[in-house]
C-alpha positions, 0 to 999 in steps of 0.5 A: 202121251206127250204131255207126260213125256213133257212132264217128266223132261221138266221133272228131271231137269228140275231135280239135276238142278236142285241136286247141282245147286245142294252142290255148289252150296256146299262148295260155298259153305266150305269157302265160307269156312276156309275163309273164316279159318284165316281170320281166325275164327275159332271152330267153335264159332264157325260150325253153328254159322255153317250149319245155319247158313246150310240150313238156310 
């Protein structure tokens, strides 16, 4: 019984943070825009590098 309480805490805990790092990659991706906006790179460029760095 208590290896599956164990289980699940380490299960959850797993999933906050893989939920919390999705976020915070996000936030990266979106300063990665930002940034490259003030550069001056067109749109055009900009969104297939953020949908590959998302994806990787």
């Amino acid at each position: 019984m208590e290896a599956i309480k164990s289980f699940g805490l380490l299960l959850a805990l797993l999933t906050l943070f893989g939920f919390l790092d999705l976020l915070t990659e996000g936030q990266k991706n979106e300063r990665m825009a930002i940034q490259e906006k003030a550069r001056g790179v067109p749109s055009s460029v900009l969104r297939p590098s953020l949908i590959a760095a998302r994806d990787y």
